[in-house]
PQR file of N, CA, C, O and H, with PARSE charges and radii, in Angstrom:
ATOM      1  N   UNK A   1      13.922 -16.979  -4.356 -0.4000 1.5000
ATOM      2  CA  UNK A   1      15.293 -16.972  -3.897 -0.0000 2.0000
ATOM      3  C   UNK A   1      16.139 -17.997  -4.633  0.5500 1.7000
ATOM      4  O   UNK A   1      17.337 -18.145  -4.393 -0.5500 1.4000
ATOM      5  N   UNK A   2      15.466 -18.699  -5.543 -0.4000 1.5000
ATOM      6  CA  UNK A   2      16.513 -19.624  -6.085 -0.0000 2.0000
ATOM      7  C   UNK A   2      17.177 -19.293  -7.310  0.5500 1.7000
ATOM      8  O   UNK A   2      18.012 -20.121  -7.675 -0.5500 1.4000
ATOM      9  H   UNK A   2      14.492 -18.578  -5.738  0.4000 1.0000
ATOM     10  N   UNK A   3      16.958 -17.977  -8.255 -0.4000 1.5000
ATOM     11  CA  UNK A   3      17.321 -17.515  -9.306 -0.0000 2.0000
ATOM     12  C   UNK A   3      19.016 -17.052  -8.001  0.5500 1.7000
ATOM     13  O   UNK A   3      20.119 -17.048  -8.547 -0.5500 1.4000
ATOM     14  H   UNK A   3      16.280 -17.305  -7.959  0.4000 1.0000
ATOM     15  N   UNK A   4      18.947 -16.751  -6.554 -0.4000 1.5000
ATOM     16  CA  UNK A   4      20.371 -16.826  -5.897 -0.0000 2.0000
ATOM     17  C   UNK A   4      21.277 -17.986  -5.387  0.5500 1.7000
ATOM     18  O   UNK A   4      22.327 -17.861  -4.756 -0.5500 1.4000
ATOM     19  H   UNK A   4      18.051 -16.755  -6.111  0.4000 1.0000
ATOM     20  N   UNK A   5      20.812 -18.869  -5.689 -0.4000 1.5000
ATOM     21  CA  UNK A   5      21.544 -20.124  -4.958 -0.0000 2.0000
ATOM     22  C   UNK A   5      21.342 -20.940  -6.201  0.5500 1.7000
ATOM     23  O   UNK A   5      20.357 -20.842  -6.933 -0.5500 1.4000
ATOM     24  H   UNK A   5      19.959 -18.970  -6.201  0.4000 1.0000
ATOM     25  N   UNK A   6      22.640 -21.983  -6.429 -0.4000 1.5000
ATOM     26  CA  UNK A   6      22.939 -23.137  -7.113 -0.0000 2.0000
ATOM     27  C   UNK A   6      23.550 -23.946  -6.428  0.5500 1.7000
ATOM     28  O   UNK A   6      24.417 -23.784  -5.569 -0.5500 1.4000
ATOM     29  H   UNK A   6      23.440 -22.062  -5.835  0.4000 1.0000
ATOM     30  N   UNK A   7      22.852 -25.248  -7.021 -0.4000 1.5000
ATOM     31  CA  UNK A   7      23.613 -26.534  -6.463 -0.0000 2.0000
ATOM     32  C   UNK A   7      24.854 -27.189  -6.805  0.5500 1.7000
ATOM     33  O   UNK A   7      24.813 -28.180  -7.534 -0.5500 1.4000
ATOM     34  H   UNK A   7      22.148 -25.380  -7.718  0.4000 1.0000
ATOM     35  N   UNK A   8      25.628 -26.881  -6.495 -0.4000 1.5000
ATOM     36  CA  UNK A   8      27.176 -27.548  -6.871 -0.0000 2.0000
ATOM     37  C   UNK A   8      27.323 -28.901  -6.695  0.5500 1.7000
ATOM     38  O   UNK A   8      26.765 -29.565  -5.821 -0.5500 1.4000
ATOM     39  H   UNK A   8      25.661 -26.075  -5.903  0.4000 1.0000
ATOM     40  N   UNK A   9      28.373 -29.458  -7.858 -0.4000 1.5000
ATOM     41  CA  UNK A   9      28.520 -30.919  -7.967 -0.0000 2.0000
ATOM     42  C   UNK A   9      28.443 -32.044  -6.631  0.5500 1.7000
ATOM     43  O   UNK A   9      28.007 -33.194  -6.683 -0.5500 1.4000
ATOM     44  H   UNK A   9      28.826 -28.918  -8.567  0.4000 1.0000
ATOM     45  N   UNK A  10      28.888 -31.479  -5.688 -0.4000 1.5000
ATOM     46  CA  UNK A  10      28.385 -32.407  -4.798 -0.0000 2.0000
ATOM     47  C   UNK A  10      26.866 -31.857  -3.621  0.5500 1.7000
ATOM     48  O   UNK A  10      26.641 -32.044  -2.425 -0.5500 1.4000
ATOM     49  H   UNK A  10      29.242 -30.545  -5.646  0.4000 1.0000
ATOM     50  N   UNK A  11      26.260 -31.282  -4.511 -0.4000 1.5000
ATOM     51  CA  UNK A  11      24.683 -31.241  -3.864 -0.0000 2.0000
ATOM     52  C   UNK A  11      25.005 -29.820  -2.830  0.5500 1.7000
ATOM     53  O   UNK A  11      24.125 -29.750  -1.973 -0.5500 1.4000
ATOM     54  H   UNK A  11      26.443 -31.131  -5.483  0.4000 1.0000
ATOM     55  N   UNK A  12      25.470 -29.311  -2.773 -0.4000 1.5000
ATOM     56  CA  UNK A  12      25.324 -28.061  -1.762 -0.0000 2.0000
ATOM     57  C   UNK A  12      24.911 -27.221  -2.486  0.5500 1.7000
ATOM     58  O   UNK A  12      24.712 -27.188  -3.700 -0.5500 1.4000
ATOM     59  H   UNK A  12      26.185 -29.367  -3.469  0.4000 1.0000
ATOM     60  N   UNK A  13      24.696 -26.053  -1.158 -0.4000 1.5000
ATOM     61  CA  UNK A  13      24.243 -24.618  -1.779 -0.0000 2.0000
ATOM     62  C   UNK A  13      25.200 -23.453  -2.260  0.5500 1.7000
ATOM     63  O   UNK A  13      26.236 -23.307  -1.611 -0.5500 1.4000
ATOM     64  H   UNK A  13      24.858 -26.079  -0.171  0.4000 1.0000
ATOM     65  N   UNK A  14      25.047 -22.910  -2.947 -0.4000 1.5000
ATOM     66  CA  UNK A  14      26.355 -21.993  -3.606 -0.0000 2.0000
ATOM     67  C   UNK A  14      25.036 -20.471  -3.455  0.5500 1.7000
ATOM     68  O   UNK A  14      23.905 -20.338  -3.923 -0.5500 1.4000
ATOM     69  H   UNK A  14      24.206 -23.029  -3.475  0.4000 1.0000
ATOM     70  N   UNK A  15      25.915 -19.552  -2.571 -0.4000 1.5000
ATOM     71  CA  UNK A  15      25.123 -18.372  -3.058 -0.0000 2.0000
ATOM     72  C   UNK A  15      25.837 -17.624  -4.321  0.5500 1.7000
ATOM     73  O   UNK A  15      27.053 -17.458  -4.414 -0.5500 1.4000
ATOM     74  H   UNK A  15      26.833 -19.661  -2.191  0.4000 1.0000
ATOM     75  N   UNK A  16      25.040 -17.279  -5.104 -0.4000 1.5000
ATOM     76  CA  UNK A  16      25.374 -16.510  -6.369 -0.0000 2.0000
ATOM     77  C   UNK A  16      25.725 -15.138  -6.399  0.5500 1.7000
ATOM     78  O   UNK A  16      26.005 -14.505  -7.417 -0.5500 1.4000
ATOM     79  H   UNK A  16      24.052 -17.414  -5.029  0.4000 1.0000
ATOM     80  N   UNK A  17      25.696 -14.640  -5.063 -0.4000 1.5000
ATOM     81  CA  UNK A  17      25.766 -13.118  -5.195 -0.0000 2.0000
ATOM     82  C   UNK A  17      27.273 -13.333  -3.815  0.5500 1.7000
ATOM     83  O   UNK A  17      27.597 -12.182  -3.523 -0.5500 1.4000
ATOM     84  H   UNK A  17      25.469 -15.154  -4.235  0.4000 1.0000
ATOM     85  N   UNK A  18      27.954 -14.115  -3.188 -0.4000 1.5000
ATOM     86  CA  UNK A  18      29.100 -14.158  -2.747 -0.0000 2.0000
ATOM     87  C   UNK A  18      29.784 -15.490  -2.222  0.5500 1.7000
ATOM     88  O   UNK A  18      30.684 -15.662  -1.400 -0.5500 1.4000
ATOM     89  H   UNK A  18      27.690 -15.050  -3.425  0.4000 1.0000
ATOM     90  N   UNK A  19      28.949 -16.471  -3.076 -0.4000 1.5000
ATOM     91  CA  UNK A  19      29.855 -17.555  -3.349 -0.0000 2.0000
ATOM     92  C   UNK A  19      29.879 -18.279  -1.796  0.5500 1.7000
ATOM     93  O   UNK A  19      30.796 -19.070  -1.576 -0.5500 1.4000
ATOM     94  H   UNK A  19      28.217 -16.331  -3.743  0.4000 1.0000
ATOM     95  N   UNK A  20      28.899 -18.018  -0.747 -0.4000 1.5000
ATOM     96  CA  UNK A  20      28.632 -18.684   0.369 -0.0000 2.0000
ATOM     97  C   UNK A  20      27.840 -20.248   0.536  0.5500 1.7000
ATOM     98  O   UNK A  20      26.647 -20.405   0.277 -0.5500 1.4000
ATOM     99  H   UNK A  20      28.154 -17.375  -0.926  0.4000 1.0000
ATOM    100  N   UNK A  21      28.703 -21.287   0.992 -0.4000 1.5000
ATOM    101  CA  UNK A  21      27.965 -22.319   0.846 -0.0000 2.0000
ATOM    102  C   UNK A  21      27.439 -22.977   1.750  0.5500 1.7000
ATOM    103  O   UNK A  21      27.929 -22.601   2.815 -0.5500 1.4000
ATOM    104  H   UNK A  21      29.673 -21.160   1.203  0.4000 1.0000
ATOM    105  N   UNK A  22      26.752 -23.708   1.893 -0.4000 1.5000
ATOM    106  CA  UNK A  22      25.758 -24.502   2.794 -0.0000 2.0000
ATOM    107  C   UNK A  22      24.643 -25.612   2.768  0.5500 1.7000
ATOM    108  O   UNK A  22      23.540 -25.344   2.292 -0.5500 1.4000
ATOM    109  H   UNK A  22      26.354 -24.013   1.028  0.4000 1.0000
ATOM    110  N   UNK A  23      24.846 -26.505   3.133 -0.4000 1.5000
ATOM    111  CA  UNK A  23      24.410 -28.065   2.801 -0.0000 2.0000
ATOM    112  C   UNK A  23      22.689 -27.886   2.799  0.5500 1.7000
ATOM    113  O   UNK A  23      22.101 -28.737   2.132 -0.5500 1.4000
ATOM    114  H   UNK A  23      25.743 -26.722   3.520  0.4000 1.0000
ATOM    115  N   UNK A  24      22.073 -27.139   3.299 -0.4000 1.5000
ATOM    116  CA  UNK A  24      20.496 -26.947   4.195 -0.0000 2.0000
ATOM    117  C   UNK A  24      19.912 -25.528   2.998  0.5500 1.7000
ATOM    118  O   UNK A  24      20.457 -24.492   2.618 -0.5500 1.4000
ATOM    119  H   UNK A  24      22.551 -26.448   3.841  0.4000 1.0000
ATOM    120  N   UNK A  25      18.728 -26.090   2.751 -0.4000 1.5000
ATOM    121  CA  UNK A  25      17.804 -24.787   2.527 -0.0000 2.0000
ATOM    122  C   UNK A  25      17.506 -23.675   2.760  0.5500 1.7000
ATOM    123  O   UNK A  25      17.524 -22.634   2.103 -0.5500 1.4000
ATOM    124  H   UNK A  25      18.285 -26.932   3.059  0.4000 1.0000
ATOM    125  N   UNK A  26      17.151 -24.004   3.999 -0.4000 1.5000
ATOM    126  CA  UNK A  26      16.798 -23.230   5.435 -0.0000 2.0000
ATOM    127  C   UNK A  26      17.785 -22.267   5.769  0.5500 1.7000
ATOM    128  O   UNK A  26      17.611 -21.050   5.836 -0.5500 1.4000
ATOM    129  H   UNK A  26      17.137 -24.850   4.533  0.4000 1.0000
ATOM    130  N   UNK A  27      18.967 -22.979   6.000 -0.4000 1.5000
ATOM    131  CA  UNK A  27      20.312 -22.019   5.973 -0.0000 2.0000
ATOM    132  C   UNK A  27      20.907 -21.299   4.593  0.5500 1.7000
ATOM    133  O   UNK A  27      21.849 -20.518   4.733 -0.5500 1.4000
ATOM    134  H   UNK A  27      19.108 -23.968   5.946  0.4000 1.0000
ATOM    135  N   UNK A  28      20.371 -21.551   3.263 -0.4000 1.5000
ATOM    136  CA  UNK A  28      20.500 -20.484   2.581 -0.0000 2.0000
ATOM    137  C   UNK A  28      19.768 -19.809   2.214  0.5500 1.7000
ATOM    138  O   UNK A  28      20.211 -19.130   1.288 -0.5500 1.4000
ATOM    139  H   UNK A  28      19.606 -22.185   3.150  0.4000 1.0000
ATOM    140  N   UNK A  29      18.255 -19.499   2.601 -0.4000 1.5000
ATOM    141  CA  UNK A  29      16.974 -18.828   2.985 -0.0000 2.0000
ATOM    142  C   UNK A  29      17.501 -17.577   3.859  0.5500 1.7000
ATOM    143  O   UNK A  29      17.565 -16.387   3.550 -0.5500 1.4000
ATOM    144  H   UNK A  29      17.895 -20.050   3.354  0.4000 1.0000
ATOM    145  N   UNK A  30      17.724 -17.991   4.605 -0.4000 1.5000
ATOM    146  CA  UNK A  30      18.777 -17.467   6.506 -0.0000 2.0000
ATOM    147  C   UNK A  30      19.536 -16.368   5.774  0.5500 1.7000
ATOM    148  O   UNK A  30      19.365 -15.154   5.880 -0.5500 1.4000
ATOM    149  H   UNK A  30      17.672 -18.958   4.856  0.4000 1.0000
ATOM    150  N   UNK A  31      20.595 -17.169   4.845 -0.4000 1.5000
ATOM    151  CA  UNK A  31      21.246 -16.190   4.384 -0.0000 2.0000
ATOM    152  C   UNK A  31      21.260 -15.351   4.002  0.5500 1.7000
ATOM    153  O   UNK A  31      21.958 -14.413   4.386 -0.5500 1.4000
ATOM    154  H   UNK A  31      20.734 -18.155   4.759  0.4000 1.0000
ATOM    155  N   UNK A  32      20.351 -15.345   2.921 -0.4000 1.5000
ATOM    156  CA  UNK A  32      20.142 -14.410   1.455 -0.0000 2.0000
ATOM    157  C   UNK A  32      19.234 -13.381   2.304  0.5500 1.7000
ATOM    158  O   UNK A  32      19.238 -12.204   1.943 -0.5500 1.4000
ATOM    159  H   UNK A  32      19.783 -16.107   2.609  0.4000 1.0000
ATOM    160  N   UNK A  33      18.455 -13.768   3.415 -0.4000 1.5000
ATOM    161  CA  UNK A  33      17.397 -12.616   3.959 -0.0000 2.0000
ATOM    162  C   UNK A  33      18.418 -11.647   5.078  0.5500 1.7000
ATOM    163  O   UNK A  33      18.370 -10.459   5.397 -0.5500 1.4000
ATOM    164  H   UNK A  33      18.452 -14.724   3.708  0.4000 1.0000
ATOM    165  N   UNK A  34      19.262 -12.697   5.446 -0.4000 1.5000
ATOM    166  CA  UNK A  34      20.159 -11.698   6.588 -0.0000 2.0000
ATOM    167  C   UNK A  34      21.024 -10.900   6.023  0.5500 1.7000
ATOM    168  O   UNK A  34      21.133  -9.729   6.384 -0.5500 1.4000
ATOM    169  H   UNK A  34      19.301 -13.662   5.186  0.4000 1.0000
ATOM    170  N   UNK A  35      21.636 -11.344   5.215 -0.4000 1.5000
ATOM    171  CA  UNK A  35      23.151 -10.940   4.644 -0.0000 2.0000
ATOM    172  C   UNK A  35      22.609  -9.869   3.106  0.5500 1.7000
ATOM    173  O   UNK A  35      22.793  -8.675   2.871 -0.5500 1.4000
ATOM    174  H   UNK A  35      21.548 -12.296   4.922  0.4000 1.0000
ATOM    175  N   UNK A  36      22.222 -10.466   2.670 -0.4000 1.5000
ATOM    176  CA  UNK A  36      21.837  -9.316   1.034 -0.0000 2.0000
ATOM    177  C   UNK A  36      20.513  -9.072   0.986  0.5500 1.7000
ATOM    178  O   UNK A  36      20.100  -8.594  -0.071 -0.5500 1.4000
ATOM    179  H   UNK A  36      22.073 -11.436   2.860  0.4000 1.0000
ATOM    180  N   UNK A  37      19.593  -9.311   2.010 -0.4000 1.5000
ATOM    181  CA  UNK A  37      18.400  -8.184   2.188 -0.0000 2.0000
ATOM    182  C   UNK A  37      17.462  -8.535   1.165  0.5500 1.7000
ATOM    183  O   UNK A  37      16.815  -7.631   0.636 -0.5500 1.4000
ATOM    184  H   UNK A  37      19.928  -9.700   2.868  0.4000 1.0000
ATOM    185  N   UNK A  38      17.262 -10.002   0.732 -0.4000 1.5000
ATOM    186  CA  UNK A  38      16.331 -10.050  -0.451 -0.0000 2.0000
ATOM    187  C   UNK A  38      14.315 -10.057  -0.247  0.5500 1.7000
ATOM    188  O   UNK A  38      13.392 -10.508  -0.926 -0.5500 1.4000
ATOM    189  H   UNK A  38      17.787 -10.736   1.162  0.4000 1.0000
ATOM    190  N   UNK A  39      14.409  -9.377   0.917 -0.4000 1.5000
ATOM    191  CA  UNK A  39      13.201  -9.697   1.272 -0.0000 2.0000
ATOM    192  C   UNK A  39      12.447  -8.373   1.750  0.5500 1.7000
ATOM    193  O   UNK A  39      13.163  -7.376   1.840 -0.5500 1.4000
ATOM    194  H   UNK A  39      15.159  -9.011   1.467  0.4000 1.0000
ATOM    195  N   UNK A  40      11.120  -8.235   2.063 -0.4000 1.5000
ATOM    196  CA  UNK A  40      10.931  -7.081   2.133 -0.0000 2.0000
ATOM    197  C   UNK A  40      10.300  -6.689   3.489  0.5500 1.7000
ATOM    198  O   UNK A  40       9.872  -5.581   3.812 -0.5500 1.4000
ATOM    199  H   UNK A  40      10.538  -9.045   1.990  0.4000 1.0000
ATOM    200  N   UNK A  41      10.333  -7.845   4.225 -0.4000 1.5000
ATOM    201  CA  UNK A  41      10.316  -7.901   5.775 -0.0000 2.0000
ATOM    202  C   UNK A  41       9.130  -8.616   6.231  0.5500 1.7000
ATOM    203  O   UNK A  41       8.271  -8.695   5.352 -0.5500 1.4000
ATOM    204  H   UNK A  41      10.681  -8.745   3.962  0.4000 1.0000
ATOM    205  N   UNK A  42       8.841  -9.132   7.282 -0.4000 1.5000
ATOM    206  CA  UNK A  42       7.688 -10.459   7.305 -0.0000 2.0000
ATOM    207  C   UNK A  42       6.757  -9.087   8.626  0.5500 1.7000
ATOM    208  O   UNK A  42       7.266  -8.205   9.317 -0.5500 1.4000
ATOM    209  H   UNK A  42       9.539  -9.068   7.996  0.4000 1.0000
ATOM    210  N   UNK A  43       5.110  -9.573   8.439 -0.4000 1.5000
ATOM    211  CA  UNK A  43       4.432  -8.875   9.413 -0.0000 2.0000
ATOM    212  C   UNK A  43       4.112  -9.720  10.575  0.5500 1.7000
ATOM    213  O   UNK A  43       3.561 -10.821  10.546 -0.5500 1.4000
ATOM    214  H   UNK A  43       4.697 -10.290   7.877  0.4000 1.0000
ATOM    215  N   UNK A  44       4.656  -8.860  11.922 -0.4000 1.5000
ATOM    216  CA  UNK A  44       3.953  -9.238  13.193 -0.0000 2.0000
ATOM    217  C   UNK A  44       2.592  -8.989  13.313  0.5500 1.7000
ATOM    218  O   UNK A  44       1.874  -7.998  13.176 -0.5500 1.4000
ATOM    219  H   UNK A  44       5.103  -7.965  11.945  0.4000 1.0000
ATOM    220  N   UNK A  45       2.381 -10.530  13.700 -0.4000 1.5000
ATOM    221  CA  UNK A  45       0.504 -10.635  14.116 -0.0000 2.0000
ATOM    222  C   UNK A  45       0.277  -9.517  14.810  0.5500 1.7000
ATOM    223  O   UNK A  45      -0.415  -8.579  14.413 -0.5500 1.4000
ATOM    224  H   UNK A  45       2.964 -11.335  13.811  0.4000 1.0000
ATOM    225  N   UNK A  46       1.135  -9.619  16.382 -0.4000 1.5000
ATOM    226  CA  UNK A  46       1.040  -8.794  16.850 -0.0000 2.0000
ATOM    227  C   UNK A  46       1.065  -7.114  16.932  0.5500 1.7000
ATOM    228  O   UNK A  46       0.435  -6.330  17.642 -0.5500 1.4000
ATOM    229  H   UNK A  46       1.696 -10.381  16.704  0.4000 1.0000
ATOM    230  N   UNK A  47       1.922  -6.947  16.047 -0.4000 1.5000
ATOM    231  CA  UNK A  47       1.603  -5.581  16.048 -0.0000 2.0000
ATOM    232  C   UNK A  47       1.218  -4.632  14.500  0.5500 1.7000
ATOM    233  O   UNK A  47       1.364  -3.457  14.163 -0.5500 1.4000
ATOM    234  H   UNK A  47       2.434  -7.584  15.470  0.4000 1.0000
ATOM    235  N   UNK A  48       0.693  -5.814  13.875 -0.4000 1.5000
ATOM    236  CA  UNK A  48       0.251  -5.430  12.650 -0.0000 2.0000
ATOM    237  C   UNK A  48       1.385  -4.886  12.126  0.5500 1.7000
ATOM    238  O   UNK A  48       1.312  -3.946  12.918 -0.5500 1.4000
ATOM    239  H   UNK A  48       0.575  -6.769  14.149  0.4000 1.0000
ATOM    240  N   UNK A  49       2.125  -4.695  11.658 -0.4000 1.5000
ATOM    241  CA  UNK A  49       2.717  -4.027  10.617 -0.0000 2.0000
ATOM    242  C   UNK A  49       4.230  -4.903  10.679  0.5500 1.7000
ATOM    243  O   UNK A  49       4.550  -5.752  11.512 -0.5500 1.4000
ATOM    244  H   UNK A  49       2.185  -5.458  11.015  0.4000 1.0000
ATOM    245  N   UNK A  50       4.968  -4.433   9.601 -0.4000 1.5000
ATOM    246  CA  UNK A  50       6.140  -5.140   9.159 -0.0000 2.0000
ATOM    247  C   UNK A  50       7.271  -4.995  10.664  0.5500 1.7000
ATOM    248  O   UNK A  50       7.317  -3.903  11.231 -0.5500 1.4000
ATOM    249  H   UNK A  50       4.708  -3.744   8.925  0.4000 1.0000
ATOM    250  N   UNK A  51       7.892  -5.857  11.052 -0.4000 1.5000
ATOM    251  CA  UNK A  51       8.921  -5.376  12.264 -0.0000 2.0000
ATOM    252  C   UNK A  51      10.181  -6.523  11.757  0.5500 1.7000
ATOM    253  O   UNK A  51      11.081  -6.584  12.595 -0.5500 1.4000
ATOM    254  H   UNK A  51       7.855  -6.745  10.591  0.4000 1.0000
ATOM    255  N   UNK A  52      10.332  -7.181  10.872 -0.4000 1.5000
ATOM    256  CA  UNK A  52      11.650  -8.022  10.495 -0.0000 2.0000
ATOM    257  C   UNK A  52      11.672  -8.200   9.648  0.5500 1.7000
ATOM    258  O   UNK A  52      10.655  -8.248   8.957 -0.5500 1.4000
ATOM    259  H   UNK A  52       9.600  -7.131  10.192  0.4000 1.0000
ATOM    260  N   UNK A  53      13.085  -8.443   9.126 -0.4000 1.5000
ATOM    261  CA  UNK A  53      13.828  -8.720   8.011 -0.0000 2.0000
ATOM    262  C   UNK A  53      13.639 -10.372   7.772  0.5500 1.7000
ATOM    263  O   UNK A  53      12.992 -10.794   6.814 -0.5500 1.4000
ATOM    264  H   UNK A  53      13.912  -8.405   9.687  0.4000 1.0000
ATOM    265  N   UNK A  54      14.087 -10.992   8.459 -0.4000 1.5000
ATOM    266  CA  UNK A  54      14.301 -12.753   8.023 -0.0000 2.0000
ATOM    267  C   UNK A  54      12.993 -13.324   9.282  0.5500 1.7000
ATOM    268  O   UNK A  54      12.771 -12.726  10.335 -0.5500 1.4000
ATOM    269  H   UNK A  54      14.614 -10.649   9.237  0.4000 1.0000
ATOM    270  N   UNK A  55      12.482 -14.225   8.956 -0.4000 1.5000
ATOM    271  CA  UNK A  55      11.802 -15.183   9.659 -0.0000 2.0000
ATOM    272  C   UNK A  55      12.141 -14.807  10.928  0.5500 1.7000
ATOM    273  O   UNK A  55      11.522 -14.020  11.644 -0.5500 1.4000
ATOM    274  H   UNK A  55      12.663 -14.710   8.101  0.4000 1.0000
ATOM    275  N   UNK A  56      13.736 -15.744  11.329 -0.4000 1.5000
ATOM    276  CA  UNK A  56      14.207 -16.040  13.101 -0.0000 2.0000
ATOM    277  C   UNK A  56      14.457 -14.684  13.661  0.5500 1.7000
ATOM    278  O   UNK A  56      14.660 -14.623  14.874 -0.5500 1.4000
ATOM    279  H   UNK A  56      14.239 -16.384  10.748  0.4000 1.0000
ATOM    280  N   UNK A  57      14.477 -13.316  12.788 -0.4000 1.5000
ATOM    281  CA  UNK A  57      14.322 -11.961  13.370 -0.0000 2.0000
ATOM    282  C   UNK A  57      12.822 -11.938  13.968  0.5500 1.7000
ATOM    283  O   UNK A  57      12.785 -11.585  15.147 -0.5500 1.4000
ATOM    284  H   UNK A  57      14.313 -13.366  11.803  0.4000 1.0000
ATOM    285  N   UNK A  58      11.777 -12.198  13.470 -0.4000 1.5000
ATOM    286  CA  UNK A  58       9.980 -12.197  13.427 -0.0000 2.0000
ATOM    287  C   UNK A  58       9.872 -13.027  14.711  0.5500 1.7000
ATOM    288  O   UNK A  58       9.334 -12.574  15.722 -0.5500 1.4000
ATOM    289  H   UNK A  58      11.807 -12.485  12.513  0.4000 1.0000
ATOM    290  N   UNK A  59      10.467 -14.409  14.633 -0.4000 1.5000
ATOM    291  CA  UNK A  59       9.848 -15.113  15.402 -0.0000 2.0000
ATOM    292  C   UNK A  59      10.726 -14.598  17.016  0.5500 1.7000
ATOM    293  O   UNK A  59       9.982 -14.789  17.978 -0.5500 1.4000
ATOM    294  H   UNK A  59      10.905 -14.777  13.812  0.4000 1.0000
ATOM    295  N   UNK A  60      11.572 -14.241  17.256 -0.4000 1.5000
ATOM    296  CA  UNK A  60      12.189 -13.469  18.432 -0.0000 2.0000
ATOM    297  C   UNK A  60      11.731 -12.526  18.656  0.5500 1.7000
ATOM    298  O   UNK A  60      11.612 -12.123  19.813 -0.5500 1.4000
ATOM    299  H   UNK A  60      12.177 -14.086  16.475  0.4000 1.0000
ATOM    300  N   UNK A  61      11.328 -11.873  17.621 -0.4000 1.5000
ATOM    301  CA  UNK A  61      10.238 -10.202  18.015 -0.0000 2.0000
ATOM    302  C   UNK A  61       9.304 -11.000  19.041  0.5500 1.7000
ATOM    303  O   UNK A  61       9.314 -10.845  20.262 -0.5500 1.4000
ATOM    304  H   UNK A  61      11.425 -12.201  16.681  0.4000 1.0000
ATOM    305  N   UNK A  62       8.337 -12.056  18.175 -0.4000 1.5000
ATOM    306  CA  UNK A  62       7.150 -12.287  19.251 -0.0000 2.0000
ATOM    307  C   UNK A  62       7.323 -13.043  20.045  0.5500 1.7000
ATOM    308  O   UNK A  62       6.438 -13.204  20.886 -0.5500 1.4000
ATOM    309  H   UNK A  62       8.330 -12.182  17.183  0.4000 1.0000
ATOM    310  N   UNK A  63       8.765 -13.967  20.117 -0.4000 1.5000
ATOM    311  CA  UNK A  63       8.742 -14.431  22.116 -0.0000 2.0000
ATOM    312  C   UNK A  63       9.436 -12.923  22.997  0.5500 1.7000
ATOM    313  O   UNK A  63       9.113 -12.684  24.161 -0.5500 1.4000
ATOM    314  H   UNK A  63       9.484 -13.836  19.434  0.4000 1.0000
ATOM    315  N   UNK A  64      10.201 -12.214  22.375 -0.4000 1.5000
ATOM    316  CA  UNK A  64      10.407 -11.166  22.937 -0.0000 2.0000
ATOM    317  C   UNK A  64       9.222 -10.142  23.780  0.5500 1.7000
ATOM    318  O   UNK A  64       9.238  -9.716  24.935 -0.5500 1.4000
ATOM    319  H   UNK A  64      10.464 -12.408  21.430  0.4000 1.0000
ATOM    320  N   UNK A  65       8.147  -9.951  22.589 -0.4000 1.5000
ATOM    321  CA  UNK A  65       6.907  -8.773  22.840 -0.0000 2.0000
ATOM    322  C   UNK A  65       5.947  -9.103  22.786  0.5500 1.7000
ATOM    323  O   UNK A  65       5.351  -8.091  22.419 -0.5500 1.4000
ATOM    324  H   UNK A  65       8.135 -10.297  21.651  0.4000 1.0000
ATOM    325  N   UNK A  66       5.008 -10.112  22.922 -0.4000 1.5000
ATOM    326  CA  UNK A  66       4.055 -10.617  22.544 -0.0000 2.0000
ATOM    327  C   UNK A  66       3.408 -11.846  23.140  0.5500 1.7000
ATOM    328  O   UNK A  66       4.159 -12.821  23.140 -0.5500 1.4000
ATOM    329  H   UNK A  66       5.492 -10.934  23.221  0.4000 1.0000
ATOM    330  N   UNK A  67       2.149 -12.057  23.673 -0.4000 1.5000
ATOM    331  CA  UNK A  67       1.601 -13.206  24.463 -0.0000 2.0000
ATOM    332  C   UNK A  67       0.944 -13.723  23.542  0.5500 1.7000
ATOM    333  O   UNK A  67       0.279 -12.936  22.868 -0.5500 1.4000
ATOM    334  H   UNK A  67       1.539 -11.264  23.674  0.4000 1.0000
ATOM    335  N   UNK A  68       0.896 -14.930  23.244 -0.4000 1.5000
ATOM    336  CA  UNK A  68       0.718 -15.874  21.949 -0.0000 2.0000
ATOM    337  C   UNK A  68      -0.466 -15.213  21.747  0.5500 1.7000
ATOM    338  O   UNK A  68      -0.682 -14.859  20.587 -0.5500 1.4000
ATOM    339  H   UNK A  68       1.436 -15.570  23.791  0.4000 1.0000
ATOM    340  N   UNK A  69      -1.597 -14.859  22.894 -0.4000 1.5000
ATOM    341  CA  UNK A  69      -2.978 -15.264  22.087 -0.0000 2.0000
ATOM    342  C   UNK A  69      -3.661 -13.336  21.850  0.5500 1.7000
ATOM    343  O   UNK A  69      -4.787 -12.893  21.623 -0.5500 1.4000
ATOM    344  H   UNK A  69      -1.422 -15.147  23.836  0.4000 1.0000
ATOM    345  N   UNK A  70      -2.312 -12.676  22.051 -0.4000 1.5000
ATOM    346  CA  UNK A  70      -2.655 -10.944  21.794 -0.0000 2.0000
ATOM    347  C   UNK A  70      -2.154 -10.901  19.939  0.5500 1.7000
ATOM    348  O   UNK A  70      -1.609  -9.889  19.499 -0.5500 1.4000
ATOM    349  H   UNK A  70      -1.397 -13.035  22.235  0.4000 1.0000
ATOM    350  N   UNK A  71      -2.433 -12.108  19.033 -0.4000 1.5000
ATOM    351  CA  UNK A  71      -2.495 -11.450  17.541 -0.0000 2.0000
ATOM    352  C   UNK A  71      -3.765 -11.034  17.147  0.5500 1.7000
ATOM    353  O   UNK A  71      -4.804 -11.452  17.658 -0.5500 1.4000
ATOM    354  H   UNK A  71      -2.876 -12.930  19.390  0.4000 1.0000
ATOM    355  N   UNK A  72      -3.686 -10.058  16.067 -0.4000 1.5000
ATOM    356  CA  UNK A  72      -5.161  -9.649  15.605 -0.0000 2.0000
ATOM    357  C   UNK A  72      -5.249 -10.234  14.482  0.5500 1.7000
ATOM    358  O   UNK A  72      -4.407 -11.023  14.055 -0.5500 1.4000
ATOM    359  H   UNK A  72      -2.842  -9.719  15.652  0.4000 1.0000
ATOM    360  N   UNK A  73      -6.610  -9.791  13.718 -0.4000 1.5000
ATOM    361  CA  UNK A  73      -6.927 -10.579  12.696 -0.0000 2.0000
ATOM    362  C   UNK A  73      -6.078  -9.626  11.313  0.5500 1.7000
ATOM    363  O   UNK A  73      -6.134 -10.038  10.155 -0.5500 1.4000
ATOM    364  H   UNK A  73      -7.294  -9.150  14.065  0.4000 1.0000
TER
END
């Protein structure tokens, strides 16, 4: 993800594909997975197969559907 984000003269994040900025990593990680889809979706333990787009989509799936200790291998 970093061939999308540059650091501008005073240390922030610049996204490269619409010029969105933001002081945090994390929050331009956030971005690039919510907003321009650079990812190809993360897998729930729980239900084996792909169910989100960004991380904080994944991790709400499983407090949403899921009892910590029902992941498989």
């Amino acid at each position: 993800m970093a061939a999308y984000s540059v650091r501008t003269a005073e240390g922030k994040l610049c996204c490269t594909l619409c010029q969105h900025i933001t002081h945090k990593t994390y929050n331009m990680r956030s971005h690039l997975e919510g907003k321009h889809k650079l990812t190809s979706g993360y897998r729930c333990e729980g239900c084996c197969e792909v169910v989100a787009t960004t991380k904080q989509a994944l991790y709400k799936h499983k407090l949403a559907c899921h009892q910590p200790a029902t992941f498989c291998q």
